[in-house]
GUTORLO-962021 format. One line per field, with one value per residue (C-alpha): y, z, x. Coordinates in steps of 0.1 Angstrom, whole numbers, plus 2048, in hexadecimal, padded with zeros to 3 digits. Layout:
BEGIN
v	(Y_...);
w	(Z_...);
u	(X_...);
end
This chain:
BEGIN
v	(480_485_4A5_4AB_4B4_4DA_4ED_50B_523_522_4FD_500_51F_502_4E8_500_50A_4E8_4D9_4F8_4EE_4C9_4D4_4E8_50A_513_509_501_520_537_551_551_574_57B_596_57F_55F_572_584_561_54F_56C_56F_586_582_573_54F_550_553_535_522_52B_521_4FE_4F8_502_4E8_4C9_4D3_4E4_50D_51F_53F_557_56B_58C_58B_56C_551_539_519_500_4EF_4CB_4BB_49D_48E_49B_48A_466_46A_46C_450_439_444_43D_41A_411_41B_411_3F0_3EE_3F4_3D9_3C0_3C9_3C6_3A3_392_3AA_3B3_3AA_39E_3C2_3D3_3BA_3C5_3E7_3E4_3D2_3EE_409_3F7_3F4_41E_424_40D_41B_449_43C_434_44D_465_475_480_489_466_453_45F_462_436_433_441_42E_40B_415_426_405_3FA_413_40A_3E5_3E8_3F4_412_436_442_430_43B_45D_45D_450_46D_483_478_478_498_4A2_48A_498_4B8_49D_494_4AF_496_476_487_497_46F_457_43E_43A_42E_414_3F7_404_406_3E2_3E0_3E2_3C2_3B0_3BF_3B7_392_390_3A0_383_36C_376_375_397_395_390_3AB_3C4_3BA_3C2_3E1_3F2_3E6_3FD_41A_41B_412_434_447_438_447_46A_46B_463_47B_496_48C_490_4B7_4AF_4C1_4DD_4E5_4C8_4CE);
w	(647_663_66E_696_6A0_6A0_6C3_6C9_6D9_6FC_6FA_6F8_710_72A_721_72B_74A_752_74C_75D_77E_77D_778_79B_784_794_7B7_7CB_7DA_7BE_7AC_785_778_756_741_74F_742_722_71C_727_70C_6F6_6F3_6FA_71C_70B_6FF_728_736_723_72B_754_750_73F_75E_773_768_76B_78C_789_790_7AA_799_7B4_7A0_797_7AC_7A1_797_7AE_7AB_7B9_7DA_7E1_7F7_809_803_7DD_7D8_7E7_7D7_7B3_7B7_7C6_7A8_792_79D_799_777_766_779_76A_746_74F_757_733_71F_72D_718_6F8_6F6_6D1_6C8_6B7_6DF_6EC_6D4_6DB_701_6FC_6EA_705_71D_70C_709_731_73A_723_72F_750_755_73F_755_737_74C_72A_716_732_73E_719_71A_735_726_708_71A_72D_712_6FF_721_71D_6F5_6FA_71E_6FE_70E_6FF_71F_73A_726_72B_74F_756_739_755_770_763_755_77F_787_770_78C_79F_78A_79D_7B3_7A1_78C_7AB_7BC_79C_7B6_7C3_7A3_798_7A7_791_773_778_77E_758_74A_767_756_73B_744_756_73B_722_739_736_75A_75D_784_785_771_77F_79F_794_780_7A1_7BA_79F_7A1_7C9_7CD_7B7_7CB_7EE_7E2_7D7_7F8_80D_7FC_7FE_821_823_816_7F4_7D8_7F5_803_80C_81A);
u	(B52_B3D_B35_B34_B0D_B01_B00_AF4_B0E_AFC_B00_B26_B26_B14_B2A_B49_B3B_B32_B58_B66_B51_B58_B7E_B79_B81_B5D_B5B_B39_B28_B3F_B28_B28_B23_B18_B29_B4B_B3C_B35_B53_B69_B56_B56_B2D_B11_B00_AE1_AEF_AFE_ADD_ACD_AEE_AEB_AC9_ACF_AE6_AD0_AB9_AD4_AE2_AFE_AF6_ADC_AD1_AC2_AAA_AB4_AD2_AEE_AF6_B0D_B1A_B02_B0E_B09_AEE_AF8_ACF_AD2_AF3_AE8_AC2_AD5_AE6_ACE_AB6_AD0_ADD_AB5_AB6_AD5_ACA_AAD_ABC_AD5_AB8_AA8_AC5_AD4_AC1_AC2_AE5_AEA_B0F_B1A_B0D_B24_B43_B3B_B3B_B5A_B69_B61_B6E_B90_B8E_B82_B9D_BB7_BAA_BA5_BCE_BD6_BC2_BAA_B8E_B7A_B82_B7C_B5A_B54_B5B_B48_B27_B2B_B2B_B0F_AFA_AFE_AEB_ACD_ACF_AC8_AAF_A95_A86_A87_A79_A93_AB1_A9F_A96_AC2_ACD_ABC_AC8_AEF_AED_AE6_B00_B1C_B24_B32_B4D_B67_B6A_B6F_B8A_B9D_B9E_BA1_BAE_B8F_B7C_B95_B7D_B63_B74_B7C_B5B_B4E_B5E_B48_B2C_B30_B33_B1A_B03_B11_B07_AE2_AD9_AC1_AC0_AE3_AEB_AD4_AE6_B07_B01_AEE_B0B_B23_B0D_B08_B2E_B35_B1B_B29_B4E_B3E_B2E_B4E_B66_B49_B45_B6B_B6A_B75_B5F_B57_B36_B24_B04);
end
């Protein structure tokens, strides 16, 4: 039976913290004090501090120094700079793996698919951006390179804060659900230009929709 990966308890403290912002629990600008964090997640203050600090690191929290800690509001150059870098990347991984994907990727991409489809309409935030990694890890498997499935890793991790927004307007994202299986077909096809095509346009089309409901006031704060 396999046994689920050790964390450390300031990993699970950030991963709370980080699901309660993307939830909108935590709202943009909203300071995060210690000793409440601590005594919520039933912990001493020191595990707290190393968790603020990790999500200071990906984005997600501003930590004044000896003063607070606040939610980090979003930046209208930051936001559109992510997912431009991004698009690049997982467009690049897509252009090394058309013509590696081995038969087992293909099943596997296949598979997630079938799940993002299936948490998407059942509205599983969790599952579904769960799915959605998988088929795109299987992306940064077969493009070869330890060191561009590091540089996108990154890049997400700064990118996940944004998710309060696609899980308050699921409508938006249906298009790029539907999105995958044309992917995916185009990576059978073996066409890297093609693919690295395709695989960009999905990632600017996300980033044009997080811009316009930011725009719009939804995710609060846009700077």
């Amino acid at each position: 039976m396999n046994q689920k990966p050790y964390k450390p308890i300031w990993e699970k403290i950030a991963d709370k913290i980080k699901e309660d912002i993307m939830d909108g629990i935590y709202l943009p600008g909203e300071r995060l004090r210690e000793n409440e964090l601590a005594e919520k997640y039933a912990s001493s203050k020191t595990p707290v501090k190393e968790a603020l600090r990790y999500l200071e690191g990906i984005g997600f929290v501003e930590i004044v120094p000896y003063t607070m800690t606040l939610v980090k509001r979003m930046n209208r150059e930051e936001v559109s700079d992510l997912y431009s870098i991004e698009s690049v990347l997982e467009g690049l991984a897509a252009r090394r793996a058309a013509s590696h994907l081995s038969k087992g990727q293909i099943s596997r991409m296949g598979k997630y698919i079938e799940q993002l489809e299936k948490n998407f309409r059942e509205n599983n935030h969790v599952r579904h951006e769960k799915a959605n990694i998988d088929f795109h890890s299987v992306l940064w498997e077969a493009s070869g390179s330890a060191k561009l499935q590091e540089l996108i890793n990154s890049i997400r991790q700064q990118l996940q804060r944004f998710r309060t927004v696609t899980r308050r307007h699921p409508e938006r994202f249906a298009d790029l659900v539907a999105d995958h299986r044309k992917i995916l077909e185009t990576l059978v096809q073996g066409d890297p230009g093609e693919a690295e095509r395709v695989v960009r346009r999905h990632f600017e089309r996300s980033g044009e929709i997080i811009m316009d409901l930011l725009e719009a006031g939804d995710g609060g704060h846009l700077e």
